[in-house]
VMD Tcl script that builds the backbone (N, CA, C; Angstrom):
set m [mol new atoms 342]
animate dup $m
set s [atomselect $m all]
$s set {name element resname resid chain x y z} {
  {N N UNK 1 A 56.690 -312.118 -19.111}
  {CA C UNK 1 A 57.119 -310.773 -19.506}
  {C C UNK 1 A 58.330 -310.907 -20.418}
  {N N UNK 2 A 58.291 -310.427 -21.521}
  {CA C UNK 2 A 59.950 -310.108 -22.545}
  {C C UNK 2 A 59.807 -308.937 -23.042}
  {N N UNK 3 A 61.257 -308.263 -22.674}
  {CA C UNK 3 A 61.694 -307.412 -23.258}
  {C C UNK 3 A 62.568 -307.454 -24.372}
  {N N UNK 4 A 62.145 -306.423 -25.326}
  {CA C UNK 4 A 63.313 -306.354 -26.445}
  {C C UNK 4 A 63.700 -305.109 -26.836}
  {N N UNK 5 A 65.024 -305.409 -26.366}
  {CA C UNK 5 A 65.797 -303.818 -26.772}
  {C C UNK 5 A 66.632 -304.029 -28.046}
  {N N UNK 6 A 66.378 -302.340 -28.506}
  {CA C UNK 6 A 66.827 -302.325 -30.074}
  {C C UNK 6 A 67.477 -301.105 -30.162}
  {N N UNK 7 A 68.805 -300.750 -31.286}
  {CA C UNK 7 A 68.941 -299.434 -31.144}
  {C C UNK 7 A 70.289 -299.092 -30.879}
  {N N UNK 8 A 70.875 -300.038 -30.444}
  {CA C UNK 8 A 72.426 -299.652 -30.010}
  {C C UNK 8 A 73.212 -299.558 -31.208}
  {N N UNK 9 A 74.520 -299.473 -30.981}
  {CA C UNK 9 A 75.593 -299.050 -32.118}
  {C C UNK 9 A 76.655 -298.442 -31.797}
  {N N UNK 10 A 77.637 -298.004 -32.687}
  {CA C UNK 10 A 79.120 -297.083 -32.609}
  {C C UNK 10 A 78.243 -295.715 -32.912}
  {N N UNK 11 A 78.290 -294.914 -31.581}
  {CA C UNK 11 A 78.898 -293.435 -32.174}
  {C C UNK 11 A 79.928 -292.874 -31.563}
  {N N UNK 12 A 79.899 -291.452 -32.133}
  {CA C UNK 12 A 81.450 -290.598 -31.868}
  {C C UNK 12 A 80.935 -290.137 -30.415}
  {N N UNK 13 A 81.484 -289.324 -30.154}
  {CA C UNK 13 A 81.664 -288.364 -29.044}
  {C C UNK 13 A 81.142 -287.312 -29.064}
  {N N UNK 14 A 80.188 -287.037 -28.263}
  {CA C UNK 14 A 79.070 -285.909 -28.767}
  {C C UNK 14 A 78.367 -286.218 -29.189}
  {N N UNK 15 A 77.612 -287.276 -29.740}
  {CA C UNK 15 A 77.191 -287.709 -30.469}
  {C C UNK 15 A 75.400 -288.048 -29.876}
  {N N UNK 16 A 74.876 -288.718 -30.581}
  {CA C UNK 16 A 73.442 -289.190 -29.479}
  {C C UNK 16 A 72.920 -290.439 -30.457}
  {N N UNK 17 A 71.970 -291.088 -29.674}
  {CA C UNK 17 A 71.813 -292.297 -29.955}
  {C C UNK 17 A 70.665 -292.737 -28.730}
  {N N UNK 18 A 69.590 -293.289 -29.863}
  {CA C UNK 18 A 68.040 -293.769 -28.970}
  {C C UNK 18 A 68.253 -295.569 -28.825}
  {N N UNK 19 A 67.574 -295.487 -27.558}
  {CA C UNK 19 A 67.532 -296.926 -27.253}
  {C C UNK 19 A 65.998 -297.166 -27.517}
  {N N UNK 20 A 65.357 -298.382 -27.793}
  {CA C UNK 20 A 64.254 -298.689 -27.374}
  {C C UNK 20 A 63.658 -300.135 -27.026}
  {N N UNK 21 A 62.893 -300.119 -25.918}
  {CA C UNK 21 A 62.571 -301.623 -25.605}
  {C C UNK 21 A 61.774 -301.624 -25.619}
  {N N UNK 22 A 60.969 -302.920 -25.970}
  {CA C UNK 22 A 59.604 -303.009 -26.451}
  {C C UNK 22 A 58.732 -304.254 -25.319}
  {N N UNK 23 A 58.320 -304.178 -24.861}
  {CA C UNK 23 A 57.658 -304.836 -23.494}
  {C C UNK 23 A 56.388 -305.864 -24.054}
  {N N UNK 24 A 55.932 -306.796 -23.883}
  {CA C UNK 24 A 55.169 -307.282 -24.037}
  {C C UNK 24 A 54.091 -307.494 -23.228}
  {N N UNK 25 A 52.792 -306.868 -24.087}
  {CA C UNK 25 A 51.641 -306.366 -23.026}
  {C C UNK 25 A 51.911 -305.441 -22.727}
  {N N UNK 26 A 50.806 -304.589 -21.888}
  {CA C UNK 26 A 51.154 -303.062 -21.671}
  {C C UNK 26 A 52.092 -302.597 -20.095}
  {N N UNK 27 A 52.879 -301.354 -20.804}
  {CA C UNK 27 A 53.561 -301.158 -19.950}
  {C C UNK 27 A 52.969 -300.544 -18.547}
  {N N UNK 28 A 51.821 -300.474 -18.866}
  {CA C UNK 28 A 51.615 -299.663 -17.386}
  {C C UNK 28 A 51.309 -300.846 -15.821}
  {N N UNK 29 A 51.241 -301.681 -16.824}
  {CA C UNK 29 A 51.482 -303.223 -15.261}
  {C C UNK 29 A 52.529 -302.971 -14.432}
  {N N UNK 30 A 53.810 -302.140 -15.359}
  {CA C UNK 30 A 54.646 -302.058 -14.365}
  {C C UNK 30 A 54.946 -301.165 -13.489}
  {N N UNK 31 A 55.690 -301.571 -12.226}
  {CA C UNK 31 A 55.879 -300.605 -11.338}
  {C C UNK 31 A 56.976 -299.735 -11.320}
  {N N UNK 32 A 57.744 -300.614 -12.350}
  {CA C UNK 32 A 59.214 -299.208 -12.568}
  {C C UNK 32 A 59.991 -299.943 -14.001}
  {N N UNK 33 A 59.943 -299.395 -14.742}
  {CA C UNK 33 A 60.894 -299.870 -16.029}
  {C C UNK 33 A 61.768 -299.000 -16.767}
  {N N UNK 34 A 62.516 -299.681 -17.238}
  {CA C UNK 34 A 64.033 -299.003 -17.063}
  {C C UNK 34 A 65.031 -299.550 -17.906}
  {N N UNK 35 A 66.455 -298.962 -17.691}
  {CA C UNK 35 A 67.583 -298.927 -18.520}
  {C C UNK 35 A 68.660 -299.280 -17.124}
  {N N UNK 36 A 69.643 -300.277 -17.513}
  {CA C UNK 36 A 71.109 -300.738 -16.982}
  {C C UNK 36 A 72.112 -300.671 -17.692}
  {N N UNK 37 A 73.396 -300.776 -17.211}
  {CA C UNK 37 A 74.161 -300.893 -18.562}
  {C C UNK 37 A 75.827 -301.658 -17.342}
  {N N UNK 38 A 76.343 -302.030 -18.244}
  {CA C UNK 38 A 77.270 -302.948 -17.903}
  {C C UNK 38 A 78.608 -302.629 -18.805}
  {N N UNK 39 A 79.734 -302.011 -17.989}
  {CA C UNK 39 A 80.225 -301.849 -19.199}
  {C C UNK 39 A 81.539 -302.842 -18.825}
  {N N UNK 40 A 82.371 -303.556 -19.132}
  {CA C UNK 40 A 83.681 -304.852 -19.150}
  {C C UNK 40 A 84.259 -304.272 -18.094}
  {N N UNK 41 A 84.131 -305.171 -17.117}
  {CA C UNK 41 A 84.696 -305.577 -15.776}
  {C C UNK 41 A 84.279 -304.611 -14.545}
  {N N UNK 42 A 82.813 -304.184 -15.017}
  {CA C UNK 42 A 82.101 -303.592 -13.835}
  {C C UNK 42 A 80.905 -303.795 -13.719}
  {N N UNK 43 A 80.203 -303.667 -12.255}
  {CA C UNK 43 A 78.714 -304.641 -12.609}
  {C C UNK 43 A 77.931 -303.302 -12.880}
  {N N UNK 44 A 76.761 -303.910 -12.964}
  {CA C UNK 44 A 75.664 -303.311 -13.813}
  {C C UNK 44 A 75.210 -302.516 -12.948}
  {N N UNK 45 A 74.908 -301.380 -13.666}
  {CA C UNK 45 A 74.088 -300.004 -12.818}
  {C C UNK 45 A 72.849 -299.696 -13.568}
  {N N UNK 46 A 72.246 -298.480 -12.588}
  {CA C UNK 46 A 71.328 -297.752 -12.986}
  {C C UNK 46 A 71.545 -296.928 -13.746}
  {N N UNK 47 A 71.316 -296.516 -14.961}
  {CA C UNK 47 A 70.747 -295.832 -16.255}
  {C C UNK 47 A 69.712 -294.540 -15.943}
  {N N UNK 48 A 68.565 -294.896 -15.938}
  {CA C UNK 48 A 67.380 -294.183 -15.793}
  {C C UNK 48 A 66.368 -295.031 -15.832}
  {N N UNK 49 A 65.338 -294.669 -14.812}
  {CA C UNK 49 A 63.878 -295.398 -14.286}
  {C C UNK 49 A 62.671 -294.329 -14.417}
  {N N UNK 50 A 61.907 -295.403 -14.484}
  {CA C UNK 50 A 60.295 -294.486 -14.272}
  {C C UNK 50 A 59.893 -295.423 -13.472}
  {N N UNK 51 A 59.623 -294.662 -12.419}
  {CA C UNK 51 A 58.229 -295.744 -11.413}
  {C C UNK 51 A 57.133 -295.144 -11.285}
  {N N UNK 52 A 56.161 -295.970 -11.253}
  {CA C UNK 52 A 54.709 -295.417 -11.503}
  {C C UNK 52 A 54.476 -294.675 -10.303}
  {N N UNK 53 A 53.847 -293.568 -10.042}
  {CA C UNK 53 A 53.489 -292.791 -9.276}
  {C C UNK 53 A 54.129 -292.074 -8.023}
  {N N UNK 54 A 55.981 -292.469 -9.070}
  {CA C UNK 54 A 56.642 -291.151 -8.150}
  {C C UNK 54 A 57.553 -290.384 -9.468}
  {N N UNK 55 A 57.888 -291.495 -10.539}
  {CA C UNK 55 A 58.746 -290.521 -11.406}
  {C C UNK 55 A 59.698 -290.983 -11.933}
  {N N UNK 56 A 61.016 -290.083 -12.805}
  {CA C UNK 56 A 62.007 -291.122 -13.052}
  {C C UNK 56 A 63.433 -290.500 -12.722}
  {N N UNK 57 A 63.840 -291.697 -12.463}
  {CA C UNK 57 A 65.254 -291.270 -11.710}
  {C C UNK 57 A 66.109 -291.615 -12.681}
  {N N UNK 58 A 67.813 -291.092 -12.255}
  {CA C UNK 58 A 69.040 -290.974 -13.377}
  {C C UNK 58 A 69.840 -291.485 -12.638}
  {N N UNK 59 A 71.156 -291.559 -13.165}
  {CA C UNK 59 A 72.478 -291.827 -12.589}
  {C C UNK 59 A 73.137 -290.743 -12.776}
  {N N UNK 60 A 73.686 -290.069 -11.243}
  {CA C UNK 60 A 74.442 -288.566 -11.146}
  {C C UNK 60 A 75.239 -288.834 -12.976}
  {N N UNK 61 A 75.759 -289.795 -13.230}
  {CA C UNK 61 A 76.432 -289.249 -14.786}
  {C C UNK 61 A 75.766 -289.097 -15.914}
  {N N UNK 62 A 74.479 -289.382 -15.999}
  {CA C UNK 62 A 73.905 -289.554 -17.560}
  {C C UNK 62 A 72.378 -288.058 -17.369}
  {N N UNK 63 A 72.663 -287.507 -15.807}
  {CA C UNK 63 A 71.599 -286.681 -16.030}
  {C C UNK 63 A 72.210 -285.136 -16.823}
  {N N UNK 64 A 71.230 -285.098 -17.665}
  {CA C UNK 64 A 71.090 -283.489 -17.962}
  {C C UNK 64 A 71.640 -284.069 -20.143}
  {N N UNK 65 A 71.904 -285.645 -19.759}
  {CA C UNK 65 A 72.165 -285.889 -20.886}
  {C C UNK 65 A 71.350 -286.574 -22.156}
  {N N UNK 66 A 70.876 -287.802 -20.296}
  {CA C UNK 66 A 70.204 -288.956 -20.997}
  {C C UNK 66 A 68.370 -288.646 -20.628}
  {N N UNK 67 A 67.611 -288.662 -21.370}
  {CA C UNK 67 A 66.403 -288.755 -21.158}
  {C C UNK 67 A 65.462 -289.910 -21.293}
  {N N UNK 68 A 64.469 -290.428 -20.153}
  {CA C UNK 68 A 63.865 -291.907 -20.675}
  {C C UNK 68 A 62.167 -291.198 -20.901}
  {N N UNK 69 A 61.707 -291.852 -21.702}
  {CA C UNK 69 A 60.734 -291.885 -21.620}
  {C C UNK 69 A 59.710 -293.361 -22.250}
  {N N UNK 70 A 58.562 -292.844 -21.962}
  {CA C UNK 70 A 57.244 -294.303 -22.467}
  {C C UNK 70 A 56.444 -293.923 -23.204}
  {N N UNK 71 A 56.077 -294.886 -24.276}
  {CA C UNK 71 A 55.171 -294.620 -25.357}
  {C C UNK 71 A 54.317 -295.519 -24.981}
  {N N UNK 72 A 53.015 -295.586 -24.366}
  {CA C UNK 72 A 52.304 -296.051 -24.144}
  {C C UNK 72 A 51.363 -296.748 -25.174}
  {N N UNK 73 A 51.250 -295.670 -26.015}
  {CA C UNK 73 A 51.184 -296.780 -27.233}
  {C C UNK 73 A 51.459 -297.657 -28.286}
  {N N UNK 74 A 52.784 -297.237 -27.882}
  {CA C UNK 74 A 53.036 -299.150 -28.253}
  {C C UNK 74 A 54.016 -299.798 -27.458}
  {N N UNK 75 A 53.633 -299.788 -26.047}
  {CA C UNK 75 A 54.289 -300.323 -25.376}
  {C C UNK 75 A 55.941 -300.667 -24.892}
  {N N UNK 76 A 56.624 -299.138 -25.341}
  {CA C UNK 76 A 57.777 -299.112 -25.298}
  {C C UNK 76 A 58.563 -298.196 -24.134}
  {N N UNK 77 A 59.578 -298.570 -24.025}
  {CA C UNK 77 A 60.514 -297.429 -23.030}
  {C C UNK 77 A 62.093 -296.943 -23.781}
  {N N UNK 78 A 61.621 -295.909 -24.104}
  {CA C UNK 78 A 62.732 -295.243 -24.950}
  {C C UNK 78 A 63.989 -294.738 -23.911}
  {N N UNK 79 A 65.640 -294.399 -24.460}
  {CA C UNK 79 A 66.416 -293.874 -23.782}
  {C C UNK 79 A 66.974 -293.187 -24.638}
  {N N UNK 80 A 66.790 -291.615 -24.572}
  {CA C UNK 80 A 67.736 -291.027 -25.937}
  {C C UNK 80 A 68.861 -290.390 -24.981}
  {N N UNK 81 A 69.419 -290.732 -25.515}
  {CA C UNK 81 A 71.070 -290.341 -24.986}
  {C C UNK 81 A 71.873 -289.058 -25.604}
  {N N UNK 82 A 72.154 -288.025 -25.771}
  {CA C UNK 82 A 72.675 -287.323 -25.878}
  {C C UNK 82 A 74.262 -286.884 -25.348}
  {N N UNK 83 A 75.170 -285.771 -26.493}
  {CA C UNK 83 A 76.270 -285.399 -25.625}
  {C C UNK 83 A 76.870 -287.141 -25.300}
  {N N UNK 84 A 77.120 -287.691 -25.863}
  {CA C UNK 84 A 77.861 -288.977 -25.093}
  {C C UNK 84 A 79.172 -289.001 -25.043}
  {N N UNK 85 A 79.830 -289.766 -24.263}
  {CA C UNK 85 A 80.917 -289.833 -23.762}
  {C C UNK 85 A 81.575 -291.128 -24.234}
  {N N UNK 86 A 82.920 -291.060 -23.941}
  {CA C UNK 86 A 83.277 -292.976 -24.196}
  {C C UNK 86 A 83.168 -293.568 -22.929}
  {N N UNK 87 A 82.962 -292.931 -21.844}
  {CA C UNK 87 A 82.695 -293.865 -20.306}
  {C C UNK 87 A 80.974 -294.841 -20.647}
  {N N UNK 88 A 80.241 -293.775 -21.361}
  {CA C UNK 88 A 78.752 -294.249 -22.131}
  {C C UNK 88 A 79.269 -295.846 -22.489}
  {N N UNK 89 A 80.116 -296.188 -22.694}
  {CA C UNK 89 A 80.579 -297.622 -23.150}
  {C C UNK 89 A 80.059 -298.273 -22.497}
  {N N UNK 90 A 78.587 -299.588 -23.163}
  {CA C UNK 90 A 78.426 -300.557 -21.794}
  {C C UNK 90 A 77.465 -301.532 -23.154}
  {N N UNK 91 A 76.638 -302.391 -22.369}
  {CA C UNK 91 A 75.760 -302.857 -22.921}
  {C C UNK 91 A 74.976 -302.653 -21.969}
  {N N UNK 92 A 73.557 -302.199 -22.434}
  {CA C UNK 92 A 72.133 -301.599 -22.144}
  {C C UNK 92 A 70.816 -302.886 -21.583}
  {N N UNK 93 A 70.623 -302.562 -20.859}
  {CA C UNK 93 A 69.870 -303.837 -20.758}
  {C C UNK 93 A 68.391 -302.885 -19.882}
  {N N UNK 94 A 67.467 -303.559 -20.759}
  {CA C UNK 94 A 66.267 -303.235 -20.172}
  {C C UNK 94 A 65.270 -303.691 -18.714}
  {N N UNK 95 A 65.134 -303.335 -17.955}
  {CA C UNK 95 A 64.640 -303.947 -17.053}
  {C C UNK 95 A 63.326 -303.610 -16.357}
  {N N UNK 96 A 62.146 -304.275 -16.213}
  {CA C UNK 96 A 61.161 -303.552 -15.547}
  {C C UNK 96 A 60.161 -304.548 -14.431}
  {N N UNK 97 A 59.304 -304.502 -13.492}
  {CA C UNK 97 A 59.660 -305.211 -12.164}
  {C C UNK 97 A 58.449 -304.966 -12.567}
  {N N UNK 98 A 57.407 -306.613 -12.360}
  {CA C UNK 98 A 56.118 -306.337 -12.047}
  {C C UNK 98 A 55.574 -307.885 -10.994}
  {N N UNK 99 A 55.181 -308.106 -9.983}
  {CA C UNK 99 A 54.641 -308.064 -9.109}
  {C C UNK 99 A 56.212 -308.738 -8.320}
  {N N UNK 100 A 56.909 -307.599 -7.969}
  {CA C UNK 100 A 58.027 -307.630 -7.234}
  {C C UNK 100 A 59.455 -308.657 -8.214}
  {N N UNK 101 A 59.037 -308.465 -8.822}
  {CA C UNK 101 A 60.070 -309.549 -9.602}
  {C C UNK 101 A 60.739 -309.036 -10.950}
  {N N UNK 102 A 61.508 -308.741 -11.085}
  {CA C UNK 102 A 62.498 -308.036 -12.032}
  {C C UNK 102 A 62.344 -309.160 -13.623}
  {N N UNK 103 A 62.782 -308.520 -14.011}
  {CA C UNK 103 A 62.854 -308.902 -15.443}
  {C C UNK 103 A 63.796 -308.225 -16.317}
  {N N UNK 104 A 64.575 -308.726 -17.355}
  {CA C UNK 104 A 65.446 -308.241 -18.310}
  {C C UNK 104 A 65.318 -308.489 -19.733}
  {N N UNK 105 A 65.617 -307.492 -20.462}
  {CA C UNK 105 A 65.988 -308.063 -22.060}
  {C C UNK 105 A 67.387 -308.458 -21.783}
  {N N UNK 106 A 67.710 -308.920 -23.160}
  {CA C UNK 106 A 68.968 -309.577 -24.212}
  {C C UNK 106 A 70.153 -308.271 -24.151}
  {N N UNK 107 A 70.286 -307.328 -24.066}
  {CA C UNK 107 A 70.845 -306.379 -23.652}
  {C C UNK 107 A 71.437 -305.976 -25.266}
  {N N UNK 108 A 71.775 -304.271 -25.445}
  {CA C UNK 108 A 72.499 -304.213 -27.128}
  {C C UNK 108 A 73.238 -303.342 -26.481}
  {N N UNK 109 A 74.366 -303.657 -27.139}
  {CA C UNK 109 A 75.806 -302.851 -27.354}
  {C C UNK 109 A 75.562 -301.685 -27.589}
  {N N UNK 110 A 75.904 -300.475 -26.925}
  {CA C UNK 110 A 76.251 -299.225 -27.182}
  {C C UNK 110 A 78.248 -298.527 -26.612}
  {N N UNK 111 A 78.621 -297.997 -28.246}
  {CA C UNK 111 A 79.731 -298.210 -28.017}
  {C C UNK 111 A 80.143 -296.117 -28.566}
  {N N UNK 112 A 81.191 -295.857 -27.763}
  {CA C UNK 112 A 81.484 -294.443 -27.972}
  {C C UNK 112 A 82.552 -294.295 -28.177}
  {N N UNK 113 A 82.768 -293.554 -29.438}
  {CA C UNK 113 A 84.325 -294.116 -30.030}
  {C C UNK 113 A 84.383 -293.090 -31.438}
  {N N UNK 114 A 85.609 -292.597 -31.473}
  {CA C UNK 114 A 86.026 -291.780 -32.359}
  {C C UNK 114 A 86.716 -292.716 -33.614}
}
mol reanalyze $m
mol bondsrecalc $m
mol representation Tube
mol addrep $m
């Protein structure tokens, strides 16, 4: 399994900005794929998930902001981010779990900054 996430960058405040990871082979093998983020000198959290056949979950801070979704055809998992903040500061890392075993991309910088 490799993921490749693409998409990060500097924006302002308020601002929005799409993530996208691109999965190899189709995404529906998996049982939950997703977004982390890590931002300097704290460990890595939950973002937003989709798991197959219950839905997708947020982190109490990025809901009502951040939206994930899957393009099934072409095998991607998008994160458009909206309204951002400078706490949004992290690097993004893609992650999606298929027969119990996690997996990650290379992770891209997303940075919020006036």
């Amino acid at each position: 399994v490799q993921l490749q996430a693409s998409g990060g960058g500097l924006v302002q405040p308020g601002g929005s900005l799409r993530l996208s990871c691109a999965a190899s082979g189709t995404i529906s093998r998996f049982k939950t794929i997703g977004w982390y983020r890590q931002a300097p000198g704290k460990q890595r959290e939950l973002v937003a998930t989709i798991t197959r056949g219950i839905g997708t979950d947020y982190a109490d801070s990025v809901k009502g902001r951040f939206t994930i979704s899957t393009d099934k055809a072409n095998n991607t998992v998008n994160l458009q981010m909206s309204n951002m903040k400078p706490e949004d500061t992290a690097v993004y890392y893609c992650n999606a779990i298929f027969d119990r075993v996690p997996y990650w991309g290379q992770g891209t910088q997303v940075t919020v900054s006036s």
